[in-house]
N, C-alpha and C positions, 0 to 999 in steps of 0.2 A: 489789593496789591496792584502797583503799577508796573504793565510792563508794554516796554518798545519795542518793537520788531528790528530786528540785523539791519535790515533794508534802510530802516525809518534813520536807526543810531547811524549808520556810514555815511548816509544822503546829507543826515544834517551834517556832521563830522567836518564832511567836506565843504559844504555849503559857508561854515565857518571860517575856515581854514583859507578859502576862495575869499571870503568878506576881511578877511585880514591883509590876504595877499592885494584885493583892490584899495581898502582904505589907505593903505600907501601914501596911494595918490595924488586922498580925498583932502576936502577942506582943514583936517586937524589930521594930527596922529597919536598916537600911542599915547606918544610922552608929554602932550600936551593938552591931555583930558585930567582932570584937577584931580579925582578921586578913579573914579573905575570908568568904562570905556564904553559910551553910550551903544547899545547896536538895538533895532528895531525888528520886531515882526508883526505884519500884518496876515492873518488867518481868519477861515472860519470856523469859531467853536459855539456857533447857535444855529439855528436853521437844519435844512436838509443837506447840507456839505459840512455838517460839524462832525462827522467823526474823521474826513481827512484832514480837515484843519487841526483836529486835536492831535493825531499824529504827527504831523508837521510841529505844531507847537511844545509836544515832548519831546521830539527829536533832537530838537533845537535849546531845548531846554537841558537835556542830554549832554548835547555836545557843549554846551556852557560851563554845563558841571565839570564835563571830564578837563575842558581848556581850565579853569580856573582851580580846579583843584591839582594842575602840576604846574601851578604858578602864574598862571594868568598870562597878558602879554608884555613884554618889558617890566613884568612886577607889579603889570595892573591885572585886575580883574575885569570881567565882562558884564555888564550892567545891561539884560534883557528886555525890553518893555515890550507885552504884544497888549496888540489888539483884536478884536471881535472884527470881524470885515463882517458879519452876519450874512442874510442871503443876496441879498439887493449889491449894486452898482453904489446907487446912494449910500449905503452905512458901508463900502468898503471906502470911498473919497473920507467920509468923517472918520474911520479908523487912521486912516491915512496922515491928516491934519492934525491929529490928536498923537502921534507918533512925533510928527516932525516937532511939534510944540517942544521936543524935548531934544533937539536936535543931536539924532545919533550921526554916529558916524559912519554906518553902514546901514541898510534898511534890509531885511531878506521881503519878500513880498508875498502875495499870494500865488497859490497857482491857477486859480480862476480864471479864465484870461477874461472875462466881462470886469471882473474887479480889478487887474491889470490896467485894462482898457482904460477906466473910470481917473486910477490912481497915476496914471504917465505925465500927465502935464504937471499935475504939482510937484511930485518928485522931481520934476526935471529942474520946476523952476528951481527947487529950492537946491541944483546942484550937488544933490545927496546920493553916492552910490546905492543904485539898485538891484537887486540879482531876484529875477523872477524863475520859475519855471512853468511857465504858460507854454501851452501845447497850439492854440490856436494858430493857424496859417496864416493870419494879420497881423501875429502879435513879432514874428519874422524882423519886420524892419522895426517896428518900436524895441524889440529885445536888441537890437543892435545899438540903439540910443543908449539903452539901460542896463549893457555891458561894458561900456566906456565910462570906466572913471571920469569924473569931472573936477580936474584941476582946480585949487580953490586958494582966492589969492590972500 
């Protein structure tokens, strides 16, 4: 039996809920994603940080559920894809790459901040909102970059 913790369902809930409120902004919107409404997660669910990353990734998986089963948004649904960010720096960049490959419209990231770190400049370039929760004391000014919606012409 699968179950999430209070903490885990709210955090995503919100995390969601924040990814809708920035996508806004973002390169596409709502109502112009063809079928259902690309959103990204990068985690880790192998290594020795897989069972926060599984958390995170149910959560999220959670609040997907609960958004799309009272109608999605604007009558779309939400189309999840994660990935394994594993334990390394290196396999969170190619989680990363392999996310963008399918260009969401929101990305949620890791909380890692070493796989943060790794994954900033691609994200950036590709002008894709990012919403991490890295605790690191460096990740400070990159989380400032990767709270700002990036305008998309």
């Amino acid at each position: 039996m699968f179950c999430v913790s209070l903490k885990t369902s709210v955090t995503a809930v919100a995390a969601i809920w924040l990814s809708v409120a920035v996508a806004a902004d973002a390169k596409a919107d709502a109502a112009s994603c063809p079928s259902s409404i690309p959103f990204g997660l990068t985690t880790a669910l192998t290594g020795n940080l897989a069972l926060l990353g599984t958390q995170a990734r149910n959560g999220a998986e959670f609040a997907v559920d609960e958004i799309n089963a009272g109608g999605g948004i604007a009558g779309k649904k939400i189309a999840l894809a994660t990935e394994d960010t594993g334990a390394s720096s290196t396999d969170a960049l190619n989680a990363m790459n392999r996310i963008l490959e399918g260009k969401p419209l929101v990305i949620l990231g890791s909380m890692i901040s070493p796989h943060v770190f790794a994954q900033t400049e691609v994200v950036t370039k590709s002008e894709t909102p990012f919403l991490v929760g890295a605790t690191n004391a460096k990740s400070d000014n990159a989380g400032q970059q990767m709270a700002v919606p990036h305008p998309r012409s």
